[in-house]
C-alpha positions as CSV (number, residue, x, y, z in Angstrom):
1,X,33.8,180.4,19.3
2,X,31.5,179.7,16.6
3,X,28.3,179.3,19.0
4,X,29.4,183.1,20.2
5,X,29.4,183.9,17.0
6,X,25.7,182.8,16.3
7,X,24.6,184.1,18.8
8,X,26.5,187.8,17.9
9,X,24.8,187.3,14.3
10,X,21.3,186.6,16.5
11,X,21.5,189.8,17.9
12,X,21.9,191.5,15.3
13,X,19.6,190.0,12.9
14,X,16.9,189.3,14.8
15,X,13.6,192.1,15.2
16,X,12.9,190.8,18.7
17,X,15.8,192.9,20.4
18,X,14.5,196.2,18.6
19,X,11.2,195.7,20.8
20,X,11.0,195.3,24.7
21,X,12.6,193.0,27.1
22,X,10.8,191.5,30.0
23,X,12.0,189.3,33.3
24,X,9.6,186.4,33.5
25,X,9.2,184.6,36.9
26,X,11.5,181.7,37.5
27,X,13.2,179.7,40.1
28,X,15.9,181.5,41.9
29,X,18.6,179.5,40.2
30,X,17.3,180.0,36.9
31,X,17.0,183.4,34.1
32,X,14.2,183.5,32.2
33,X,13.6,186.5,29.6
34,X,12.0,187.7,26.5
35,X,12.9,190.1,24.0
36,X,9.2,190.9,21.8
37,X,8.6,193.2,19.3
38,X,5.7,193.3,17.3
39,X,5.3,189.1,15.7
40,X,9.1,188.0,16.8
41,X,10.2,187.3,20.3
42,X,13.0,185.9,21.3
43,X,13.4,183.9,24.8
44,X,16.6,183.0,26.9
45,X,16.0,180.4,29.5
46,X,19.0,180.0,31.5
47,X,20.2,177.6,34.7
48,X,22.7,179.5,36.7
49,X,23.5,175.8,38.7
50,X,24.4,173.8,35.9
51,X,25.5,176.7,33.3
52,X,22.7,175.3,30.8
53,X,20.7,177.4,28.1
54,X,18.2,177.6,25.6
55,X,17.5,180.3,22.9
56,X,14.2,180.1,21.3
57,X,12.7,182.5,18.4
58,X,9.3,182.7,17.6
59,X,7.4,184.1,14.9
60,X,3.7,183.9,13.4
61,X,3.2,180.2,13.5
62,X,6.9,178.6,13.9
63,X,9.1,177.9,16.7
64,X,12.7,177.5,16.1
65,X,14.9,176.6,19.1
66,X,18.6,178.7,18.2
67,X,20.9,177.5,20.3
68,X,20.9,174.7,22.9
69,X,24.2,174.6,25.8
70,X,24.2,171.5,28.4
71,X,26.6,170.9,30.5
């Protein structure tokens, strides 16, 4: 509950969903998009097999990964 939670906060806080969102080529089994707006983007790489995820946000200069979920 409290990763959902984070990840309801990241939406809601973060400038990257008030740009555009774009489906980048991946594998069939995998998700990859990007939310971008202006310096912020935000990336979800997803494996639908295994159920695993990453959320990345990146500004000017710094990566920070937001979330991690392996099963």
């Amino acid at each position: 509950v409290l990763d959902q939670l984070e990840l309801i906060r990241l939406r809601n806080t973060s400038p990257a969903f008030d740009g555009e969102m774009e489906i980048l080529p991946s594998e069939s089994h995998r998700l990859h998009l990007c939310w971008r707006n202006g310096d912020t983007s935000l990336t979800l790489k997803a494996d639908l097999r295994s159920h695993g995820f990453t959320v990345t946000e990146q500004r000017v200069g710094e990566e920070e990964t937001r979330m991690v979920f392996e099963s």
